[in-house]
Biotite code that builds the C-alpha atoms (Angstrom):
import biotite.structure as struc

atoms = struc.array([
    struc.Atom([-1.282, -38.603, 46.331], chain_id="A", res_id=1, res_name="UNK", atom_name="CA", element="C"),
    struc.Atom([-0.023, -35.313, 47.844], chain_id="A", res_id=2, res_name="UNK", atom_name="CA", element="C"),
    struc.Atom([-2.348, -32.305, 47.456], chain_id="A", res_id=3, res_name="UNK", atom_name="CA", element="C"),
    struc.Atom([0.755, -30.937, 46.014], chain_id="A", res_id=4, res_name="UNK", atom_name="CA", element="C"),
    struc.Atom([0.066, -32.035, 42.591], chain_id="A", res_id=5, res_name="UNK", atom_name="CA", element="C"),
    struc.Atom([-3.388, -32.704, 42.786], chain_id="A", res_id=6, res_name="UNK", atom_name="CA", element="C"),
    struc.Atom([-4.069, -28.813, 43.519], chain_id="A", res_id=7, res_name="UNK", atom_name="CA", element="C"),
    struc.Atom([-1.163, -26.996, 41.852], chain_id="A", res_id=8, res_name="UNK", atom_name="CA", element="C"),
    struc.Atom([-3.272, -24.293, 39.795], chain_id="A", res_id=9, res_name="UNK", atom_name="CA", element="C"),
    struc.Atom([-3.203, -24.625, 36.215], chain_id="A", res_id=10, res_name="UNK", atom_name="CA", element="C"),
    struc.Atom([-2.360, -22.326, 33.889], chain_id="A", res_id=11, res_name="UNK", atom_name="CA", element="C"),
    struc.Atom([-4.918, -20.561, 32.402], chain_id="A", res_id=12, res_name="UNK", atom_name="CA", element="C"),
    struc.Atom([-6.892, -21.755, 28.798], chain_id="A", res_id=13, res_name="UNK", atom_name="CA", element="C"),
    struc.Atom([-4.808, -20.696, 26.362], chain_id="A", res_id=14, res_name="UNK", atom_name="CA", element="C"),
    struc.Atom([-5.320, -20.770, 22.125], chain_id="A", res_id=15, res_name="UNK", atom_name="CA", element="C"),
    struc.Atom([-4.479, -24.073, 20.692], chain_id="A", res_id=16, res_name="UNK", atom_name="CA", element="C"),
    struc.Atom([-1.269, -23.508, 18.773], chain_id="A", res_id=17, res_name="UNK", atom_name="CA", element="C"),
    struc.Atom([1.145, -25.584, 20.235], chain_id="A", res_id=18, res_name="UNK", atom_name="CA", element="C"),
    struc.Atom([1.848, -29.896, 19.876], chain_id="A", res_id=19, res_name="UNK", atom_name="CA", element="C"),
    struc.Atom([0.153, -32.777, 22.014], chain_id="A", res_id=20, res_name="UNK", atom_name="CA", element="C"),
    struc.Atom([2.610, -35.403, 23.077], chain_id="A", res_id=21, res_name="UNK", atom_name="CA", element="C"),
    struc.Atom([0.467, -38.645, 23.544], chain_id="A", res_id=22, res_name="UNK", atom_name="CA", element="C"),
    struc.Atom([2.729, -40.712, 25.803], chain_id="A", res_id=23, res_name="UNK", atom_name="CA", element="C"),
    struc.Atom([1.367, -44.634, 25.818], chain_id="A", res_id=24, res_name="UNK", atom_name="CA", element="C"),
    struc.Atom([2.651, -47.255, 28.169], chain_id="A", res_id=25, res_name="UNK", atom_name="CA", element="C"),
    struc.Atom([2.090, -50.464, 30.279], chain_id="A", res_id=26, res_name="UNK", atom_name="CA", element="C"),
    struc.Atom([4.747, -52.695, 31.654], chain_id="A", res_id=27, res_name="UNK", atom_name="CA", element="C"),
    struc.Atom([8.093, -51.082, 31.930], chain_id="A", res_id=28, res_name="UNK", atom_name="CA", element="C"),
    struc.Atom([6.536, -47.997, 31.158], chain_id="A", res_id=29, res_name="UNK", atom_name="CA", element="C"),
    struc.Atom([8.284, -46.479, 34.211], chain_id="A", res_id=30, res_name="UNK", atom_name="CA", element="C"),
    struc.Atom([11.731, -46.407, 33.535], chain_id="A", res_id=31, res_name="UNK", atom_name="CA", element="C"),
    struc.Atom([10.967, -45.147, 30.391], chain_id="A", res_id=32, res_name="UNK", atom_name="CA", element="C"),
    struc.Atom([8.771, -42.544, 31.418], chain_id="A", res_id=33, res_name="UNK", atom_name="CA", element="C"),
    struc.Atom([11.630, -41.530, 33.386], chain_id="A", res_id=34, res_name="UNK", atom_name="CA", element="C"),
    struc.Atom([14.251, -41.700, 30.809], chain_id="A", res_id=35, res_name="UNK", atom_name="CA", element="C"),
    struc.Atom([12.192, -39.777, 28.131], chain_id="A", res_id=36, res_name="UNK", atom_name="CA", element="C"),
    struc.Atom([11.302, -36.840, 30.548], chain_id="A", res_id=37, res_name="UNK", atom_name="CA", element="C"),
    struc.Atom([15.023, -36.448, 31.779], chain_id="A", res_id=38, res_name="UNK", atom_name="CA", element="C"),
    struc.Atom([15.771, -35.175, 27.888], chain_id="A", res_id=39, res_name="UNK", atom_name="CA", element="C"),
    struc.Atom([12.823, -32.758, 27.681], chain_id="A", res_id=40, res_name="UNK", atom_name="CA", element="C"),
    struc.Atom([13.728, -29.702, 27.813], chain_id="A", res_id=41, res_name="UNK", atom_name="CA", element="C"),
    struc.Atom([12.220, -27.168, 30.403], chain_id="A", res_id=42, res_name="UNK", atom_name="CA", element="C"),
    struc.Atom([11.233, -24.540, 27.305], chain_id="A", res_id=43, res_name="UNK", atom_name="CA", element="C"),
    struc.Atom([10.217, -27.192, 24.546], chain_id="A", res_id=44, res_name="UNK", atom_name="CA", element="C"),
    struc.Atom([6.805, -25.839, 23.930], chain_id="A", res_id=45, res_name="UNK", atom_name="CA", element="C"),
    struc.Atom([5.072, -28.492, 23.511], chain_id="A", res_id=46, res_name="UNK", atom_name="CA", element="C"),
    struc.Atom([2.894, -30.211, 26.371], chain_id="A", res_id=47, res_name="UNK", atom_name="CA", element="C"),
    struc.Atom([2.935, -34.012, 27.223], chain_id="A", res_id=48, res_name="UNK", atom_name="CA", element="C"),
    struc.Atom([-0.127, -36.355, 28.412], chain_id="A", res_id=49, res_name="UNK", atom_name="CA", element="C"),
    struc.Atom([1.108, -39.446, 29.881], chain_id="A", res_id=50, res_name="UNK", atom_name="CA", element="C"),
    struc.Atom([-0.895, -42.628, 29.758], chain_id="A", res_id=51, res_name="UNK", atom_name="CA", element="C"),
    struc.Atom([-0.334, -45.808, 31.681], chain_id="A", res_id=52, res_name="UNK", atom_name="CA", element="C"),
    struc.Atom([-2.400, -48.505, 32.360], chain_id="A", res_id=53, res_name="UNK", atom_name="CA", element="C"),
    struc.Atom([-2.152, -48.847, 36.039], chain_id="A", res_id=54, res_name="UNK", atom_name="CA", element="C"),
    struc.Atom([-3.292, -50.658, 39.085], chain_id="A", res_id=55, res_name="UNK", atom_name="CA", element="C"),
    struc.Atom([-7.246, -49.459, 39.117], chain_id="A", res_id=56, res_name="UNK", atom_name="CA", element="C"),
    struc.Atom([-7.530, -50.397, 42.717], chain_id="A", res_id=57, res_name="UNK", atom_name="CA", element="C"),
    struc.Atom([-4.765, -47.973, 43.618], chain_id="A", res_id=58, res_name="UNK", atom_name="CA", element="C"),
    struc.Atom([-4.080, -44.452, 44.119], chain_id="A", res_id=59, res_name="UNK", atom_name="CA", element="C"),
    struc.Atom([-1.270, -43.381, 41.414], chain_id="A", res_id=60, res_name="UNK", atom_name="CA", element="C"),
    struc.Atom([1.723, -41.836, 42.900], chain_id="A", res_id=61, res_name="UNK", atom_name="CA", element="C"),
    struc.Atom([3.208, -41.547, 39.927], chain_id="A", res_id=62, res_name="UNK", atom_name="CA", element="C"),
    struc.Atom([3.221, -38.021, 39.257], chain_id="A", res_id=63, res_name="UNK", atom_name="CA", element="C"),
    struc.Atom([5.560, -37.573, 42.581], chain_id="A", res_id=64, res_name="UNK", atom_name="CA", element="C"),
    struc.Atom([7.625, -39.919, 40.803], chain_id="A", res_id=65, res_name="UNK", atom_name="CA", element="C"),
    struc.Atom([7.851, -38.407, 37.562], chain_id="A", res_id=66, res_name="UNK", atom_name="CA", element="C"),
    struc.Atom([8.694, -34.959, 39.376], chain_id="A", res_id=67, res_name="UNK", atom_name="CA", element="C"),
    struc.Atom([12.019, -36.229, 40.491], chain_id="A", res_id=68, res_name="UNK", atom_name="CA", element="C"),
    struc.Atom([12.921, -36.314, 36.594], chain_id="A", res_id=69, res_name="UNK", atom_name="CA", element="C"),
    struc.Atom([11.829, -33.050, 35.379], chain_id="A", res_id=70, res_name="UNK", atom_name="CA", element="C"),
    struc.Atom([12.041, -29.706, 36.712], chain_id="A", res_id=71, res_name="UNK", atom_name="CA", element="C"),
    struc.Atom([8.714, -28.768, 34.409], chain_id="A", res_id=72, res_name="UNK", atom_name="CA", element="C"),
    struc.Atom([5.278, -28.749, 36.337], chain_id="A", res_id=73, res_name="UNK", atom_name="CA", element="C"),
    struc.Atom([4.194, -32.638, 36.455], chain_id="A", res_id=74, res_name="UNK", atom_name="CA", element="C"),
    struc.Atom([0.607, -32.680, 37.089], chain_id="A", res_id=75, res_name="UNK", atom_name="CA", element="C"),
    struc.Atom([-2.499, -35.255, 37.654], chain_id="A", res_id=76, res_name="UNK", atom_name="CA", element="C"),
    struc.Atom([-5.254, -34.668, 35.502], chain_id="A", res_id=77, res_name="UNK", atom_name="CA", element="C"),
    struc.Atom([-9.007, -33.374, 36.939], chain_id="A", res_id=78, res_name="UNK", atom_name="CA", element="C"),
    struc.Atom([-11.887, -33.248, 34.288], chain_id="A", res_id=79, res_name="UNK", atom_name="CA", element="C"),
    struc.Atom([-11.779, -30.346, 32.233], chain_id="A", res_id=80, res_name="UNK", atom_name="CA", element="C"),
    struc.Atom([-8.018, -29.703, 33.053], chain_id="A", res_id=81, res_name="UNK", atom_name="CA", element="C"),
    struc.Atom([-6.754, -26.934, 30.180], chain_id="A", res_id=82, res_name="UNK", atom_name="CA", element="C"),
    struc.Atom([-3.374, -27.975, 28.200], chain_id="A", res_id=83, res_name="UNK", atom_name="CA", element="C"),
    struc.Atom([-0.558, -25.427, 28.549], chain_id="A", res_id=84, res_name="UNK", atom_name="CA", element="C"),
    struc.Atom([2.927, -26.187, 26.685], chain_id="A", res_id=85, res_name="UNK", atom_name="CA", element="C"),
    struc.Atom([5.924, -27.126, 28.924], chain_id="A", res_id=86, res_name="UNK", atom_name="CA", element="C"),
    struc.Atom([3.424, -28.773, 31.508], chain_id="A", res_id=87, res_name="UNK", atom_name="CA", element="C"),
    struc.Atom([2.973, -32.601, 31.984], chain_id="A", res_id=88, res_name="UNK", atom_name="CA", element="C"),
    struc.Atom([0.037, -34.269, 32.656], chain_id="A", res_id=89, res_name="UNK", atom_name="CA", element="C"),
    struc.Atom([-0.462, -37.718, 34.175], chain_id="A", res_id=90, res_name="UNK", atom_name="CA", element="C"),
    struc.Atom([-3.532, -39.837, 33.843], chain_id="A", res_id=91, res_name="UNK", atom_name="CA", element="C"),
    struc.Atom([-5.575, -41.138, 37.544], chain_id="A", res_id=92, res_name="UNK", atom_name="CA", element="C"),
    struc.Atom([-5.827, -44.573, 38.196], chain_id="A", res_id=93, res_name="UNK", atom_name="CA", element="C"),
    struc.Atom([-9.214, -46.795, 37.062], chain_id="A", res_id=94, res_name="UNK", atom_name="CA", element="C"),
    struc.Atom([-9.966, -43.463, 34.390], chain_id="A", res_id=95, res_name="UNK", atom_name="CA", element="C"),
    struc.Atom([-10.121, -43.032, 30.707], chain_id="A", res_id=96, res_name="UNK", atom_name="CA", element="C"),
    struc.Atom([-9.054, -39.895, 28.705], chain_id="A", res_id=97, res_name="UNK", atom_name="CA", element="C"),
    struc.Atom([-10.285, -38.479, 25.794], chain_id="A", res_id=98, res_name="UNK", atom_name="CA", element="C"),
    struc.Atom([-8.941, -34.599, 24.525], chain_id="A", res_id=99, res_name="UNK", atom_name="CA", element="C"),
    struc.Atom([-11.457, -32.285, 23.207], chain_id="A", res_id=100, res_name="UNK", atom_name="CA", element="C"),
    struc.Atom([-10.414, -28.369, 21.683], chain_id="A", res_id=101, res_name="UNK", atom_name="CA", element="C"),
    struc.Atom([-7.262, -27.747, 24.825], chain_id="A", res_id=102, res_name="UNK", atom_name="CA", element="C"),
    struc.Atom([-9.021, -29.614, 27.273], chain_id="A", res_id=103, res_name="UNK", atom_name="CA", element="C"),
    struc.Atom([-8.802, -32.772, 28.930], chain_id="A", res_id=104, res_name="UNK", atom_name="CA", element="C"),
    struc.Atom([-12.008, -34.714, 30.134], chain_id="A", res_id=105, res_name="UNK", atom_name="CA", element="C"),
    struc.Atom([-12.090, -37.766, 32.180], chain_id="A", res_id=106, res_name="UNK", atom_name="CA", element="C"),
    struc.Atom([-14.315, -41.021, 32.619], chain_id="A", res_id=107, res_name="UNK", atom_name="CA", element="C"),
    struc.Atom([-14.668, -43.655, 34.661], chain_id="A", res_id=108, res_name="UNK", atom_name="CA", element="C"),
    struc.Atom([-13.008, -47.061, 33.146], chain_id="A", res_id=109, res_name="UNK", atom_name="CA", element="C"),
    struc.Atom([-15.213, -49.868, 33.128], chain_id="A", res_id=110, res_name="UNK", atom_name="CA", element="C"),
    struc.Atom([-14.211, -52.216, 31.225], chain_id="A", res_id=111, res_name="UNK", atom_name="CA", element="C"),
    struc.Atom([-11.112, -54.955, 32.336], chain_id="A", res_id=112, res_name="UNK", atom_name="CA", element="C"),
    struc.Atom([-9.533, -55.195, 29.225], chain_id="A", res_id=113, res_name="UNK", atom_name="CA", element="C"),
    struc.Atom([-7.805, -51.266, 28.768], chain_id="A", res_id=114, res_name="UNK", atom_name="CA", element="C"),
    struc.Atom([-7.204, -50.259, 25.385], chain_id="A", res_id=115, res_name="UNK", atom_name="CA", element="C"),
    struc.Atom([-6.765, -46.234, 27.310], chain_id="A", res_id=116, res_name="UNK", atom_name="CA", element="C"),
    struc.Atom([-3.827, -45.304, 25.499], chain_id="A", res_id=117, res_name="UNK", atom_name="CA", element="C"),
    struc.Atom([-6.203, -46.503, 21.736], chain_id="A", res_id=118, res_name="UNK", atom_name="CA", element="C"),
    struc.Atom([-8.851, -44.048, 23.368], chain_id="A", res_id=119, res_name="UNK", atom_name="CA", element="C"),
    struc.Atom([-6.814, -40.954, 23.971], chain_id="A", res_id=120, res_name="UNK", atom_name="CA", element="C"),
    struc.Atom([-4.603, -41.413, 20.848], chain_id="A", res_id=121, res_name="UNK", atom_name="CA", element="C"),
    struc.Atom([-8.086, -41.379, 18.841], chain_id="A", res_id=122, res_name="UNK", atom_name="CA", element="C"),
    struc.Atom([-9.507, -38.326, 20.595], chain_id="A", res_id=123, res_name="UNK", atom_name="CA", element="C"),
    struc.Atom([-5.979, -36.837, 20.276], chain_id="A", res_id=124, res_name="UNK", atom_name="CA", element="C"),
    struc.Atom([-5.819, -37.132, 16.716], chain_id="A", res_id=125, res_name="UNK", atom_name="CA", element="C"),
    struc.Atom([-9.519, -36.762, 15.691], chain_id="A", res_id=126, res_name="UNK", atom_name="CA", element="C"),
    struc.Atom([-9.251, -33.273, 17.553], chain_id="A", res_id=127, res_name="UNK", atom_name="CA", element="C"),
    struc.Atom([-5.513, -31.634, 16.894], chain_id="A", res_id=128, res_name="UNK", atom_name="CA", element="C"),
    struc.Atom([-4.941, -33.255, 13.875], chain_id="A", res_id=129, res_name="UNK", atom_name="CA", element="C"),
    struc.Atom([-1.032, -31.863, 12.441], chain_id="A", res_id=130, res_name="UNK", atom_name="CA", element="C"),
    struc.Atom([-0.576, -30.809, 16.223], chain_id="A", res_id=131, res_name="UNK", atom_name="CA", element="C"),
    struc.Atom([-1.041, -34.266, 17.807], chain_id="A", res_id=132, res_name="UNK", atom_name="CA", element="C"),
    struc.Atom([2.047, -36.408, 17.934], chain_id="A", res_id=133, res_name="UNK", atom_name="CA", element="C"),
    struc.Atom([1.591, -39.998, 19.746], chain_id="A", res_id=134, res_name="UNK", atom_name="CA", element="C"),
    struc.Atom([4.706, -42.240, 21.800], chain_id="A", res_id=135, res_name="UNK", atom_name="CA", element="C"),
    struc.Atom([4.233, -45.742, 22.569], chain_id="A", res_id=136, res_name="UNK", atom_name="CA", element="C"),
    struc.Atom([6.639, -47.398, 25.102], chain_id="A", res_id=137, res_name="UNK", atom_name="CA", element="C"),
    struc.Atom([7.296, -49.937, 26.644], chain_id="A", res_id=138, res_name="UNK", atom_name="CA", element="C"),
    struc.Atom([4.543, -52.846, 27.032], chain_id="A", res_id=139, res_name="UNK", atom_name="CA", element="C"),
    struc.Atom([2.288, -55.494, 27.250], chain_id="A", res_id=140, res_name="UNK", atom_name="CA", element="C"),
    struc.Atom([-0.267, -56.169, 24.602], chain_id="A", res_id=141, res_name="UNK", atom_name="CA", element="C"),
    struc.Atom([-1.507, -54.244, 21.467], chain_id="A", res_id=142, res_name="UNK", atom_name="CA", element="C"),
    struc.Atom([-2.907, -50.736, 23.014], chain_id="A", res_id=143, res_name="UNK", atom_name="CA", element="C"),
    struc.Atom([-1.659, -47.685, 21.008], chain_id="A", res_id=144, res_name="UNK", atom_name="CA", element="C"),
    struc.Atom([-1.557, -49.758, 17.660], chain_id="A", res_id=145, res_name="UNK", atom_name="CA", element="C"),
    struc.Atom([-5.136, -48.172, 16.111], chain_id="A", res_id=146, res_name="UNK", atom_name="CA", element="C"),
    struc.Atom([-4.403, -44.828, 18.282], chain_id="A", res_id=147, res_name="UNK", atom_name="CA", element="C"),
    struc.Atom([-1.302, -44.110, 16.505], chain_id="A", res_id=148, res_name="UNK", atom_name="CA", element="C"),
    struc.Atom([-3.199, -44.996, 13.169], chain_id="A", res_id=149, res_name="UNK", atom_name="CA", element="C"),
    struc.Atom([-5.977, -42.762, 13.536], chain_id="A", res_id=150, res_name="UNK", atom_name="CA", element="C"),
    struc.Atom([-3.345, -39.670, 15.058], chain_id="A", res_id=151, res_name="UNK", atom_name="CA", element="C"),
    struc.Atom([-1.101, -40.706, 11.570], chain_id="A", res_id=152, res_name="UNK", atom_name="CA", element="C"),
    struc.Atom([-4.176, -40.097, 9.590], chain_id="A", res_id=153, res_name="UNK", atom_name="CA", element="C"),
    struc.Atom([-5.255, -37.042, 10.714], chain_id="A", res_id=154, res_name="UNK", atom_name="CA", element="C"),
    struc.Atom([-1.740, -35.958, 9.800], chain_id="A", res_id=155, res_name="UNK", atom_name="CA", element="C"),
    struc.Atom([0.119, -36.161, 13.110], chain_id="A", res_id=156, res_name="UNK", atom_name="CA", element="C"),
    struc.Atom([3.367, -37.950, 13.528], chain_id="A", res_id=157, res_name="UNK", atom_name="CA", element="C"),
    struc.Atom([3.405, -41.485, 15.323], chain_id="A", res_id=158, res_name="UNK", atom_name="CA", element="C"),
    struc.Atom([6.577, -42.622, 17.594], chain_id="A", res_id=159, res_name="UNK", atom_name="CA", element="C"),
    struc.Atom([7.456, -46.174, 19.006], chain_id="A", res_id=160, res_name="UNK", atom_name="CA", element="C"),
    struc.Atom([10.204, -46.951, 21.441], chain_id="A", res_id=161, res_name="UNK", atom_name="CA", element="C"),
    struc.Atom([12.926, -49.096, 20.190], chain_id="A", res_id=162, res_name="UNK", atom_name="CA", element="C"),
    struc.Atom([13.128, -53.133, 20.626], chain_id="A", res_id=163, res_name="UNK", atom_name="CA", element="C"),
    struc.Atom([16.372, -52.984, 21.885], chain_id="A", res_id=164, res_name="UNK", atom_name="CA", element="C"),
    struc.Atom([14.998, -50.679, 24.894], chain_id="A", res_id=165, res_name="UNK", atom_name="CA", element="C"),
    struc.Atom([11.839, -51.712, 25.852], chain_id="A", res_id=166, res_name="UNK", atom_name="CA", element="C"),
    struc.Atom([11.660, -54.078, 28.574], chain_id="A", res_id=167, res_name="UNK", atom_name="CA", element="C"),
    struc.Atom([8.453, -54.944, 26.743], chain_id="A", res_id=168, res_name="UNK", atom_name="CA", element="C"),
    struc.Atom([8.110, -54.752, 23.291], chain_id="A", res_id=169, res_name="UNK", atom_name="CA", element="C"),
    struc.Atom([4.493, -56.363, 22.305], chain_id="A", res_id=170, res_name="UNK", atom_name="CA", element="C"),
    struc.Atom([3.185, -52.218, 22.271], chain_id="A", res_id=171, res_name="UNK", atom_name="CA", element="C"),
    struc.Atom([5.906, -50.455, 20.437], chain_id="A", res_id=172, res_name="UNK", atom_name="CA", element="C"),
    struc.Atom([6.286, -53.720, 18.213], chain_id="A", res_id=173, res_name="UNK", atom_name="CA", element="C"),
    struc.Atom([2.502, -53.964, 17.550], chain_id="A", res_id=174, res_name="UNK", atom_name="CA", element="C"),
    struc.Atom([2.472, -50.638, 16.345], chain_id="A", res_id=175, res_name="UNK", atom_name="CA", element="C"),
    struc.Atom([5.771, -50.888, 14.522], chain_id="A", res_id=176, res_name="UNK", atom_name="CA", element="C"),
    struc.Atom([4.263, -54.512, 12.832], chain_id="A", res_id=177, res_name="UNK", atom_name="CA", element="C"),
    struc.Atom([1.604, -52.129, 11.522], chain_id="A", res_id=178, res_name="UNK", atom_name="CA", element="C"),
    struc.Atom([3.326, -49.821, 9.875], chain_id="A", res_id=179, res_name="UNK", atom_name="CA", element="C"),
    struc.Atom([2.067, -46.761, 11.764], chain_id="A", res_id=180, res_name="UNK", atom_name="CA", element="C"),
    struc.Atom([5.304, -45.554, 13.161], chain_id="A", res_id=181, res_name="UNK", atom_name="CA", element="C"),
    struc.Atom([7.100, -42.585, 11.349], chain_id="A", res_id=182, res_name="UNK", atom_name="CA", element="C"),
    struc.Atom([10.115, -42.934, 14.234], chain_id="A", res_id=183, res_name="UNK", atom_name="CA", element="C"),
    struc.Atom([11.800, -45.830, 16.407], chain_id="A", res_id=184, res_name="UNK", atom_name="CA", element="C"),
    struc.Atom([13.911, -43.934, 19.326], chain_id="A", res_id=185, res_name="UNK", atom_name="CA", element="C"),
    struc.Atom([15.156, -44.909, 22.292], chain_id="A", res_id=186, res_name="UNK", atom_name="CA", element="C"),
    struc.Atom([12.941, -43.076, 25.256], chain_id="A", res_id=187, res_name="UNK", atom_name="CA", element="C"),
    struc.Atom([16.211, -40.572, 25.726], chain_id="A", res_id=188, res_name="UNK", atom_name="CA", element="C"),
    struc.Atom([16.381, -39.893, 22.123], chain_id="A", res_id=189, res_name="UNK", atom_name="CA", element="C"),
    struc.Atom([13.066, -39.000, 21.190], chain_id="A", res_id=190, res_name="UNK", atom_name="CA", element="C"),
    struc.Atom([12.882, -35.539, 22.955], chain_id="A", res_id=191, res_name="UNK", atom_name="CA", element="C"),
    struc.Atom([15.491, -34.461, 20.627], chain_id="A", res_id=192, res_name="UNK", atom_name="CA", element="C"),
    struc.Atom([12.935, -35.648, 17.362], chain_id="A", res_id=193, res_name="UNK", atom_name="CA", element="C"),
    struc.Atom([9.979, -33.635, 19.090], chain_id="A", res_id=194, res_name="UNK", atom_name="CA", element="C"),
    struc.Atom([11.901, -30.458, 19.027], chain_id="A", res_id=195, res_name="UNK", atom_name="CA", element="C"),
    struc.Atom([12.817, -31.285, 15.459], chain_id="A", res_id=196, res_name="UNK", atom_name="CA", element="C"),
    struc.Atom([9.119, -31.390, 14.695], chain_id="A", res_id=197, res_name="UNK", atom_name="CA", element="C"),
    struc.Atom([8.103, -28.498, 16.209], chain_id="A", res_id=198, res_name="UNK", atom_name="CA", element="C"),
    struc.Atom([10.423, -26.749, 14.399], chain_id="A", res_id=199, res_name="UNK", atom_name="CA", element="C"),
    struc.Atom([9.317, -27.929, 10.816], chain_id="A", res_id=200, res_name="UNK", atom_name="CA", element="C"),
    struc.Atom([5.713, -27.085, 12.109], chain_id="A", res_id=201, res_name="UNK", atom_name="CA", element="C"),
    struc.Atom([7.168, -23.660, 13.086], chain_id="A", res_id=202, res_name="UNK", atom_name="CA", element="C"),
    struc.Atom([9.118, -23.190, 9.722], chain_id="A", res_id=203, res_name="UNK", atom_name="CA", element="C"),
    struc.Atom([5.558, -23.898, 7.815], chain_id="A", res_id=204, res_name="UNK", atom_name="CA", element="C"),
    struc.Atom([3.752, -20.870, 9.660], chain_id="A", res_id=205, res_name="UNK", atom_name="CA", element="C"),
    struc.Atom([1.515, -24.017, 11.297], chain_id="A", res_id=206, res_name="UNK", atom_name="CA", element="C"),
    struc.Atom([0.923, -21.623, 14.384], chain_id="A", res_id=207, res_name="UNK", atom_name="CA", element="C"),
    struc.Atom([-0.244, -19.045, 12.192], chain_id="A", res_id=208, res_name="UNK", atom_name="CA", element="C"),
    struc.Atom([-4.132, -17.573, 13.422], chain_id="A", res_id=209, res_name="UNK", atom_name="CA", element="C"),
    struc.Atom([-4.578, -16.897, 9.867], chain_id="A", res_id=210, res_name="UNK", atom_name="CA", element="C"),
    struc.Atom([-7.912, -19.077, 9.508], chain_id="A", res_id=211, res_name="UNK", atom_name="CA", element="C"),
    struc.Atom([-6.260, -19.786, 6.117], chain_id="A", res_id=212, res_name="UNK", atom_name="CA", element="C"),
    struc.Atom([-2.525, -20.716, 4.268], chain_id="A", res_id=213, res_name="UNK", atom_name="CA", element="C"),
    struc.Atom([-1.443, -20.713, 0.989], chain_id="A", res_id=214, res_name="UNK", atom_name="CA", element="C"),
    struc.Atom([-2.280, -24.213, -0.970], chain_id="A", res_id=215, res_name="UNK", atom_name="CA", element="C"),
    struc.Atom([1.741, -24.470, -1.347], chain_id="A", res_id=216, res_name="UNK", atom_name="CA", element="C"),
    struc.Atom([2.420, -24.362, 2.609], chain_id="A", res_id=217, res_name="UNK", atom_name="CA", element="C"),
    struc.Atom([0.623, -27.855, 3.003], chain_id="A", res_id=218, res_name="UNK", atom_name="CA", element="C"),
    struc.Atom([2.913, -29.347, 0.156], chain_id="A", res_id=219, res_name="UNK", atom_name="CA", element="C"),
    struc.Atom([6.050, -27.682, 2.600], chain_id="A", res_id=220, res_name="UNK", atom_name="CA", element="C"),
    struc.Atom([4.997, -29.295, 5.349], chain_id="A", res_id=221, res_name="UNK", atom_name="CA", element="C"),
    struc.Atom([4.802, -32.845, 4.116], chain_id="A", res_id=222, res_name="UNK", atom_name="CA", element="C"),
    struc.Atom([8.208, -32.677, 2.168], chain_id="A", res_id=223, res_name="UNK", atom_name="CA", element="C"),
    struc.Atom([9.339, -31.383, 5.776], chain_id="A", res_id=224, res_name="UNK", atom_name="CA", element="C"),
    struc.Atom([7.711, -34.192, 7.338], chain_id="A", res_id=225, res_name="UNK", atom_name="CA", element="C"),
    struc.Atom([9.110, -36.806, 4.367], chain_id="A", res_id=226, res_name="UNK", atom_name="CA", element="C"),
    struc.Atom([12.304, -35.482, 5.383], chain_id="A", res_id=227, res_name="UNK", atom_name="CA", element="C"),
    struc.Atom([12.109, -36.331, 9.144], chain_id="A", res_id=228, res_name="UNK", atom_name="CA", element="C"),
    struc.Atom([11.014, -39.481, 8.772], chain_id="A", res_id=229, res_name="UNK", atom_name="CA", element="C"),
    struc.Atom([13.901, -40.443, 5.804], chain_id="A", res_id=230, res_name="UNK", atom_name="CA", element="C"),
    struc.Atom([16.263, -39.105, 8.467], chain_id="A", res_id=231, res_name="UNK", atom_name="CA", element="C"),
    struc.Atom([14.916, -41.874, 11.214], chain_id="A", res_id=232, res_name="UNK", atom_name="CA", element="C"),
    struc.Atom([15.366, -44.504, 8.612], chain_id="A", res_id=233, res_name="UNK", atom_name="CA", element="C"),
    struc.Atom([11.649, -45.903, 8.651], chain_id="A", res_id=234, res_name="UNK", atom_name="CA", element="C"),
])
């Protein structure tokens, strides 16, 4: 790992108003990794956590790898890291994540079988509720199945990568199989849904620092909502 993006300075804490993309892979999770953050765009607002079950015996180079896709700030998370939008964050090798209020916190993993992308998805959820939106891709197993249940019923928005594309399917299928998925994209097609959620959580004042809104704005929001996920056909 270069000190390049272990030490790039973070931005500073700011107030949570803005989505959590939970990105969950495994097994030809790489390519697309690489393929979703092509079609991000640099001003989307939003901020991205990427979790992959890698090699724990290894140091990840995979945010150097992920930098050659993107032109926004791809970073390796330290404990206590704060979230800014338009940032990416990458997940060490041999760790586990959780989210608390903005901030990232780290543990050691110490268990062989990883459920890490169930973990963060749960924290994710349980913590940012509308605000957290969850991706599986491409992999092995079942991990990100109960993650993108608990983010769904805390009222965030769940996404699996299409069959067609995976070069696994057993994690975006598991999850799909449940019926916890509001969209199935292609990797290169689901930046475009992201931006359309953020904009129905912008057009239902769901930024607003108003500690309350009006009764009606939650009914809004979940006929906006509805109407995404009619669109997707799911």
């Amino acid at each position: 790992m270069t000190e390049t993006n272990k030490n790039k300075s973070q931005p500073p804490a700011t107030v949570q108003n803005f989505p959590i993309v939970g990105i969950g892979a495994s097994a030809g999770g790489l390519d697309a990794f690489k393929l979703l953050l092509s079609a991000i765009s640099v001003n989307s607002g939003m901020a991205y956590v990427l979790v992959q079950h890698l090699d724990p015996t290894h140091e990840s180079i995979l945010p150097e790898i992920l930098q050659r896709s993107t032109t926004i700030p791809v970073l390796e998370i330290t404990d206590d890291i704060h979230l800014a939008p338009d940032h990416i964050y990458i997940i060490p090798s041999n760790k586990m994540l959780i989210s608390t209020d903005g901030i990232l916190k780290l543990s050691n993993r110490e268990k062989k079988i990883n459920y890490s992308v169930d973990v963060f998805f749960k924290s994710l959820g349980e913590v940012h509720k509308e605000l957290a939106i969850g991706v599986v891709l491409s992999g092995l197993g079942t991990d990100g199945t109960l993650g993108l249940q608990a983010i769904k019923e805390n009222g965030g928005i769940s996404i699996a990568q299409d069959a067609k594309s995976a070069a696994f399917d057993s994690m975006p299928q598991s999850a799909i199989n449940a019926g916890v998925v509001d969209f199935i994209l292609s990797p290169e097609d689901i930046p475009a849904q992201l931006l359309e959620i953020n904009a129905a959580y912008k057009d239902n004042h769901i930024f607003s620092d108003a500690e309350t809104l009006p009764k009606d704005d939650a009914a809004i929001f979940k006929q906006i909502l509805a109407l995404l996920r009619q669109r997707s056909g799911v």
